[in-house]
C-alpha positions as CSV (number, residue, x, y, z in Angstrom):
1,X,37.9,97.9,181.7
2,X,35.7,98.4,178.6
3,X,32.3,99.9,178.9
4,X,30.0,100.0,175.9
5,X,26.9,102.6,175.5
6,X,24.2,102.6,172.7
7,X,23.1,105.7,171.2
8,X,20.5,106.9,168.8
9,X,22.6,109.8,168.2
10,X,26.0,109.2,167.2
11,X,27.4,112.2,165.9
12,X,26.4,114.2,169.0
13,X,28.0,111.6,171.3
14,X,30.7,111.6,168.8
15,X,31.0,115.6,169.5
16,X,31.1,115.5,173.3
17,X,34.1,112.8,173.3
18,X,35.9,115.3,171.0
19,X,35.2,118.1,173.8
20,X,35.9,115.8,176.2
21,X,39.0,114.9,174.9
22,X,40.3,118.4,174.2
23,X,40.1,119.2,178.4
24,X,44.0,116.6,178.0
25,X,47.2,117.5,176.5
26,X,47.4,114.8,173.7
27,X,44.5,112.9,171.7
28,X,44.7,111.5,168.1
29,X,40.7,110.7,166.6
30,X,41.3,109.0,163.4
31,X,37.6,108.9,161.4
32,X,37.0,107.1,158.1
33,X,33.5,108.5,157.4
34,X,32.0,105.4,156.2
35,X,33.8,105.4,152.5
36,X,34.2,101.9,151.1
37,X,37.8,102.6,149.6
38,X,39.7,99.5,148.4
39,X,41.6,98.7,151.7
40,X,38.8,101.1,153.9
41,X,39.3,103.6,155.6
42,X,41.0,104.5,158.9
43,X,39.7,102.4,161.9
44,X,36.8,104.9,163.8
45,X,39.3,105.4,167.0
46,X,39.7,108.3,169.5
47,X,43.0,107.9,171.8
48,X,43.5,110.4,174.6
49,X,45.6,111.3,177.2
50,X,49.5,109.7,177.3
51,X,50.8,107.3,179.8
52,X,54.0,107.0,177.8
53,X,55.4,109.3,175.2
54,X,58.3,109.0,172.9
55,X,59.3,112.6,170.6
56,X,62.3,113.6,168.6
57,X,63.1,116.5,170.8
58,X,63.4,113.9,173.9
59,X,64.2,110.4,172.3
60,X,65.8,108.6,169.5
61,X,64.4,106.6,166.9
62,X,65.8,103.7,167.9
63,X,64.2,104.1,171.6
64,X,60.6,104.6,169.9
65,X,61.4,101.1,168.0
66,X,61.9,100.0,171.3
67,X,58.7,101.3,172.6
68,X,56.2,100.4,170.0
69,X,56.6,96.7,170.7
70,X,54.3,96.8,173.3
71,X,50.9,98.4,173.5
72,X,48.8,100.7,171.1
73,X,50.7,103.9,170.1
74,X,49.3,107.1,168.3
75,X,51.4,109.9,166.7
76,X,52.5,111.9,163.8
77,X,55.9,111.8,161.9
78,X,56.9,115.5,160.4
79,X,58.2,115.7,157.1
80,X,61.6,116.7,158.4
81,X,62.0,113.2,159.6
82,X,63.6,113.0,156.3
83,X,66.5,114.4,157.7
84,X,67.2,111.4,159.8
85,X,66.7,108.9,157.0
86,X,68.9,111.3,154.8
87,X,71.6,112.9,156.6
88,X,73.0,114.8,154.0
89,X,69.2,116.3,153.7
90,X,68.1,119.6,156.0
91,X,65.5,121.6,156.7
92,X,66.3,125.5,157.0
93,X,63.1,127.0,155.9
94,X,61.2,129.5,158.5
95,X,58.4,127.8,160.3
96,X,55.1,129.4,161.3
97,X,54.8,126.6,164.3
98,X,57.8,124.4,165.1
99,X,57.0,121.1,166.1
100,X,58.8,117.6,166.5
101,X,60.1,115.8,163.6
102,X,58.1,112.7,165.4
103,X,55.5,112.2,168.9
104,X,53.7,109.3,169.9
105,X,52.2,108.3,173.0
106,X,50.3,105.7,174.7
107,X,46.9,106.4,175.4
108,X,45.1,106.4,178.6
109,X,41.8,106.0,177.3
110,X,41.0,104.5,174.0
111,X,37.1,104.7,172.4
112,X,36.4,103.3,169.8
113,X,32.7,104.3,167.4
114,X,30.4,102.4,165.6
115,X,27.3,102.9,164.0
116,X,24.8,103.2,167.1
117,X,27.4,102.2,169.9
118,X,30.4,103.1,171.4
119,X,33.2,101.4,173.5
120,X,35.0,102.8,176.0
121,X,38.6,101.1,177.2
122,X,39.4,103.4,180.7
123,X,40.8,102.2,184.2
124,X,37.2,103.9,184.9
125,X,35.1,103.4,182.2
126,X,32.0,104.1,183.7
127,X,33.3,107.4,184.8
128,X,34.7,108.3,181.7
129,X,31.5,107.4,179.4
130,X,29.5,109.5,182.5
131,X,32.0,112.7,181.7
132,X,31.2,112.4,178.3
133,X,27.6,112.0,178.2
134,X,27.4,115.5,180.0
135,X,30.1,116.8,178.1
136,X,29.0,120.5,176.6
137,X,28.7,120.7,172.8
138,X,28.9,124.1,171.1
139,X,26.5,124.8,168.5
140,X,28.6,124.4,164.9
141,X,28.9,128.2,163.6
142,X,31.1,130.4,162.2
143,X,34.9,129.3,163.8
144,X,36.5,133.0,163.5
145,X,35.4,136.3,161.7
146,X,39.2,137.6,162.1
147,X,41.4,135.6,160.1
148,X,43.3,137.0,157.5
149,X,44.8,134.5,155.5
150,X,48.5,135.5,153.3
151,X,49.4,134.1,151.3
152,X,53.8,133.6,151.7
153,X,54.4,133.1,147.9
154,X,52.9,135.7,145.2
155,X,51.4,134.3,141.9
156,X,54.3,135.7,139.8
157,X,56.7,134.1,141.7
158,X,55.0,130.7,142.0
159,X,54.8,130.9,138.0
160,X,58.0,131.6,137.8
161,X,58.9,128.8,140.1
162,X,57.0,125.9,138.2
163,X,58.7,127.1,135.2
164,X,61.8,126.9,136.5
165,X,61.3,123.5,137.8
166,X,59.6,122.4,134.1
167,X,63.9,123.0,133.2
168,X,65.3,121.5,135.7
169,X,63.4,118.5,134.4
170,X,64.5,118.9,131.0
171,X,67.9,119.1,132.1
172,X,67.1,115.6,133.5
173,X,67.5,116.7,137.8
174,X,64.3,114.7,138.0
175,X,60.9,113.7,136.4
176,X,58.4,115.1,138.8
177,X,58.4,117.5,141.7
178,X,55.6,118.0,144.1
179,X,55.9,121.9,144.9
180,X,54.1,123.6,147.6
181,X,52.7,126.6,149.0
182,X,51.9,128.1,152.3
183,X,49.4,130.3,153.8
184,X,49.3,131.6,157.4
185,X,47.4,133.7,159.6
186,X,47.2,134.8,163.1
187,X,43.9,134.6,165.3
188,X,42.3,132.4,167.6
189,X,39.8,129.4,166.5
190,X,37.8,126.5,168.4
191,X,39.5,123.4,166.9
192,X,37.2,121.0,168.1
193,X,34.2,122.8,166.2
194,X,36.8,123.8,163.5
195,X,37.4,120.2,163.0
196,X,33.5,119.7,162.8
197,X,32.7,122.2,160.5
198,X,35.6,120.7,157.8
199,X,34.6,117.5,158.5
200,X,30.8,117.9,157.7
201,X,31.8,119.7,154.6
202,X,34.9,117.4,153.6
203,X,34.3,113.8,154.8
204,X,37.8,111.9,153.8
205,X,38.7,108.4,155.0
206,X,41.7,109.0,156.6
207,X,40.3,112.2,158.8
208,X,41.9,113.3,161.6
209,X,42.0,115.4,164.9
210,X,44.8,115.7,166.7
211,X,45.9,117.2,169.7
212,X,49.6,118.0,171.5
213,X,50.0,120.2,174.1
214,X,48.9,123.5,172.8
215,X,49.4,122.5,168.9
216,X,46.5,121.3,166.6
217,X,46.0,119.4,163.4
218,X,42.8,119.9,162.0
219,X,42.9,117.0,158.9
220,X,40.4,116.6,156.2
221,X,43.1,113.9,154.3
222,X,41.7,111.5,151.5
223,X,45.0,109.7,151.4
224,X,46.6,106.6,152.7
225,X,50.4,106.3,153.1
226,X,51.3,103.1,154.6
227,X,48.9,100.2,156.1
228,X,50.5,97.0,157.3
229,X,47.8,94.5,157.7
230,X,49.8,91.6,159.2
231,X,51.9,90.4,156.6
232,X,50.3,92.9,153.9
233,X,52.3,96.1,153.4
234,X,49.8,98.7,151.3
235,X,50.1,102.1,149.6
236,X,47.6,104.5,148.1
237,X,49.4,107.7,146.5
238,X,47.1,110.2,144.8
239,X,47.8,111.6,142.0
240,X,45.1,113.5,139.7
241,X,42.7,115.8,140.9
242,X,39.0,117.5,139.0
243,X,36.5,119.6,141.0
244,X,33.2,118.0,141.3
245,X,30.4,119.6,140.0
246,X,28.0,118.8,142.0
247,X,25.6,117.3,139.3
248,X,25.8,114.1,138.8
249,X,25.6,113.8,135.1
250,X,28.4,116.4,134.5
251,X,30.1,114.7,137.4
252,X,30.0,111.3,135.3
253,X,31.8,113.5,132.5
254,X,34.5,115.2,135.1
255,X,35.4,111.6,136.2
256,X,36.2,110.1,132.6
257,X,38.1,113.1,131.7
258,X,40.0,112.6,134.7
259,X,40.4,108.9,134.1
260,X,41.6,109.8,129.7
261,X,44.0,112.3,131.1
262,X,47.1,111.8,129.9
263,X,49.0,113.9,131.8
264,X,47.3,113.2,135.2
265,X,47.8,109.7,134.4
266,X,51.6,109.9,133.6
267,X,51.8,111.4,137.0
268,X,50.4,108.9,138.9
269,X,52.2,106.2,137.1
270,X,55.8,107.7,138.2
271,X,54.3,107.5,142.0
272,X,53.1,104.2,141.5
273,X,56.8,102.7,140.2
274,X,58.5,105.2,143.4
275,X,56.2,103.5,145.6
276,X,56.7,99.6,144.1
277,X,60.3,100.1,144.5
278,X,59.9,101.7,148.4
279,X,58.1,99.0,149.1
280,X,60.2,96.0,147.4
281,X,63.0,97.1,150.2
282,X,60.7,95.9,152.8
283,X,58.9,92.9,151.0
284,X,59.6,89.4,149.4
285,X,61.0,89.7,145.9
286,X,58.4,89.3,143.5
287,X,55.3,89.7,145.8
288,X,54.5,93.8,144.6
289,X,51.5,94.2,142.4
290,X,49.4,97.1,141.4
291,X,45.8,96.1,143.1
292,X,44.9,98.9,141.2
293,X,45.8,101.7,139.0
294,X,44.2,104.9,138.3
295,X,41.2,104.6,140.7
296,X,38.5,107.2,140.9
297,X,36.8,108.2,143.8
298,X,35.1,110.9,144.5
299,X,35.7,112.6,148.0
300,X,33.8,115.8,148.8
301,X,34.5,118.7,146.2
302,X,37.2,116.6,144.5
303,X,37.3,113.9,141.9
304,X,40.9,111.9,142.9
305,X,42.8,109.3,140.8
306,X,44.1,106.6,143.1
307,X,46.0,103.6,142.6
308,X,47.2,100.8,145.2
309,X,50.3,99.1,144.9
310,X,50.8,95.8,148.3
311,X,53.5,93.5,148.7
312,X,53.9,90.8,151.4
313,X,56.0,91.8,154.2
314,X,59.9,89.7,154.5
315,X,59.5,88.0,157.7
316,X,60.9,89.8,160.8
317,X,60.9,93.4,159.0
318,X,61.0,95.9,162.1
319,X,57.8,98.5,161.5
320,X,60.4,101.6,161.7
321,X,62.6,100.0,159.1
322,X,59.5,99.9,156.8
323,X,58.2,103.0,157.2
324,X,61.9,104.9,156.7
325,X,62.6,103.0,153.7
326,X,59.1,104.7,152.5
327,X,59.5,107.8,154.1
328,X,58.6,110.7,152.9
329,X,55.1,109.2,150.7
330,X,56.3,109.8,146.8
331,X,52.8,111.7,146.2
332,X,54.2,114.8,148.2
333,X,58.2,114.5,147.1
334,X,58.6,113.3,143.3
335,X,61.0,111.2,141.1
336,X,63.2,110.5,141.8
337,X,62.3,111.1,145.3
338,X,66.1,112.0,147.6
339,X,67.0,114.6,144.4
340,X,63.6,116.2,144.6
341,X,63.7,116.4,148.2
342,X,66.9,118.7,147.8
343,X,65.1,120.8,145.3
344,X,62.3,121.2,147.7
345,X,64.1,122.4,150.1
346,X,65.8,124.9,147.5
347,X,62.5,126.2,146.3
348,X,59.7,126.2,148.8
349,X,60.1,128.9,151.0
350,X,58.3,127.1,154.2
351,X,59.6,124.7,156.7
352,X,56.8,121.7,156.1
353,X,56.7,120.6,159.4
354,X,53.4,118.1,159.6
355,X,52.4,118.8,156.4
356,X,53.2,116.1,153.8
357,X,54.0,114.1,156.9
358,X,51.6,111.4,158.6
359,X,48.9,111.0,161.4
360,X,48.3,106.9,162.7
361,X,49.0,104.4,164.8
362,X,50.8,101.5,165.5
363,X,48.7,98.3,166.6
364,X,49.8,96.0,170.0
365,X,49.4,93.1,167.5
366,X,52.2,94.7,164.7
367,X,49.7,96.2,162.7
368,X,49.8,99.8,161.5
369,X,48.0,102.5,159.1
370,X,48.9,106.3,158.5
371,X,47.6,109.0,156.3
372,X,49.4,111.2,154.1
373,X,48.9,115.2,156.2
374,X,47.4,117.4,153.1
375,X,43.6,119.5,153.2
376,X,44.8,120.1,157.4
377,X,45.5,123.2,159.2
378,X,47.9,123.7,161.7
379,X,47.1,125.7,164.8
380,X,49.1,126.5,168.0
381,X,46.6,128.1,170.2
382,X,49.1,129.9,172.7
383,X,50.8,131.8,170.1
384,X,47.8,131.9,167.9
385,X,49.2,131.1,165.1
386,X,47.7,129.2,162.0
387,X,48.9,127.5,158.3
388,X,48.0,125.3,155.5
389,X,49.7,124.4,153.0
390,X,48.9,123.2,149.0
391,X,50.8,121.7,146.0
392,X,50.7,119.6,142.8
393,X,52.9,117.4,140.8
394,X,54.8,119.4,138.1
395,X,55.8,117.8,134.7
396,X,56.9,118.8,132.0
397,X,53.9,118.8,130.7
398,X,52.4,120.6,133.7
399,X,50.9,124.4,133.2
400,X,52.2,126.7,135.6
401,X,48.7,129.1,135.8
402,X,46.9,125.8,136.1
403,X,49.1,124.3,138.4
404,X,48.5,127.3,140.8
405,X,44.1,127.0,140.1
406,X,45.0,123.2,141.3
407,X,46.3,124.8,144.3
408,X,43.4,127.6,145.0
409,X,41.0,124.5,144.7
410,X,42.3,122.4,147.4
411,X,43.0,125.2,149.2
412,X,39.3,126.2,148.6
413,X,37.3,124.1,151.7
414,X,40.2,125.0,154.2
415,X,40.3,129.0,153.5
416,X,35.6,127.9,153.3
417,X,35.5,126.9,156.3
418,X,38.6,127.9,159.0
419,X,37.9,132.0,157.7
């Protein structure tokens, strides 16, 4: 049953179906914020509560193949996944919250927003879209004034680090290595109004809130992995990054220096030629173009170069095959990507876990989209634990004090808001 209700007030009914959905053990709300990006945005969707469920810890891969081929499915795959693809790969880092390397479920409920309506697809729709109506919403303030975020790599050491990555790349291991850095903390936060908060001061396209069992995602992401539009496969790796200003003439200024940046722009070309050949495994020989290269758009605080590289789908590609010959996105491993995923694992001192990994869903009709897990924090309420993670591209051209600012300045809106 589908039951649709207008509204005046859509960010307040948009609130109570958040708090509504937080009283279940799963939900995934996907939100594109209104940005016109080349390809859009995610789809404006809230799934909640599970009538099937598929995870790593329970099932195989080849059982959640099985699975998706009927119905509308909403889940994350973990970075870690890699170690399925890769089975000489591991993952022996400590973790501040251990999850699964993969979860989906089928919703119970799916709603679906639009500008001054939504739609509501329940057994009892009516009941539902009554529940939410009355639904409490808690006034948007200050999530936590306890939270002492560490940082689990020092300055010095991250210097050194990038440094010693610049020789490994003269010594020709690879040509570019996304490195990362963690932060935790330990506390207790409201992730619904967390969520909120981020959101109104970071609105990204591929957004996100998810839910599973006592573990939160709290996603402010501005980038697309994977979209499969029938028989369109489509990838959007970032690389480049330039604080906005805030004024729009300097802004203007910021965004061309972005755009004539050499070095940012030799970054985002190696991604761009990973992510043509990852996608030429799962498409018809001569069908990948670049829609686009060196894109920029300006999301919140930050100034991003973005390209787009598409391919048509070969006919009768499996969904799962697609997204593991992809898998991990090339923005958050490097080039070439299985080498620098063993020298990831070598120098970061973290497990990744859903970081660098991907939030979506997979579409009854064979459709799919899923973002790439950056700007999120992780939060498992029952241990009351929390982490984020940042990184850049290094080069050899790359700076290592610079490379670290990068860092602070994406890391800036999380530590802002989630204090």
């Amino acid at each position: 049953m589908i039951k649709s209700f207008l509204t005046e007030n859509i960010n307040e009914l948009i609130a109570k179906a958040l708090y509504f959905a937080s009283r279940y053990d799963y939900f995934v709300y996907l939100n594109p914020n209104n940005h016109n990006a080349l390809h859009g945005g995610f789809p404006h969707i809230l799934a909640i509560g599970a009538k099937d469920s598929c995870s790593a810890s329970s099932d195989s891969w080849e059982k959640l193949s099985q699975k998706l081929k009927h119905d509308n499915w909403f889940g994350f795959l973990g970075y870690d996944l890699k170690n399925f693809f890769h089975q000489d790969l591991d993952s022996n880092n400590p973790s501040t919250i251990t999850t699964d390397d993969f979860f989906f479920f089928k919703p119970e409920i799916i709603i679906r927003f639009h500008q001054k309506e939504i739609s509501v697809q329940a057994t009892d729709a009516d009941k539902t879209l009554f529940e939410i109506q009355r639904e409490t919403v808690k006034a948007v303030a200050s999530t936590s004034d306890s939270l002492d975020w560490k940082a689990l790599i020092s300055k010095h050491d991250y210097v050194q680090n990038v440094n010693f990555i610049k020789d490994l790349i003269r010594e020709g291991e690879f040509y570019e290595m996304n490195y990362c850095q963690s932060y935790e903390a330990s506390g207790q936060i409201e992730p619904v109004e967390s969520y909120l908060r981020l959101n109104h001061q970071s609105p990204m396209p591929f957004s996100s809130l998810m839910k599973i069992k006592n573990q939160w995602v709290i996603c402010a992401s501005p980038e697309r992995f994977l979209k499969r539009t029938r028989a369109q496969l489509i990838a959007q790796p970032i690389k480049g990054t330039i604080k906005s200003s805030g004024d729009p003439e300097e802004d203007e200024c910021l965004k061309l220096a972005l755009k004539n940046s050499e070095k940012e722009k030799a970054e985002n070309l190696m991604i761009v030629d990973l992510m043509r050949n990852d996608l030429s495994q799962s498409c018809i020989p001569g069908s990948i173009k670049v829609d686009e290269l060196w894109g920029i758009y300006t999301y919140g605080n930050l100034h991003q170069m973005i390209s787009t590289v598409s391919g048509s789908i070969k006919e009768g590609s499996d969904n799962l095959e697609i997204i593991k010959k992809a898998f991990p996105m090339g923005s958050m491993t490097g080039a070439p990507k299985r080498r620098v995923m063993e020298w990831i694992e070598k120098l970061e001192n973290f497990k990744r876990g859903i970081f660098s990994g991907s939030i979506g869903y997979f579409h009854q009709n064979g459709d799919f989209d899923f973002n790439v897990v950056i700007r999120s924090v992780f939060y498992d309420e029952t241990m009351g634990k929390l982490y984020y993670a940042v990184g850049s591209a290094i080069t050899l051209d790359s700076d290592a004090n610079q490379e670290y600012e990068e860092c602070l300045l994406k890391a800036e809106m999380i530590k802002k808001v989630i204090s």
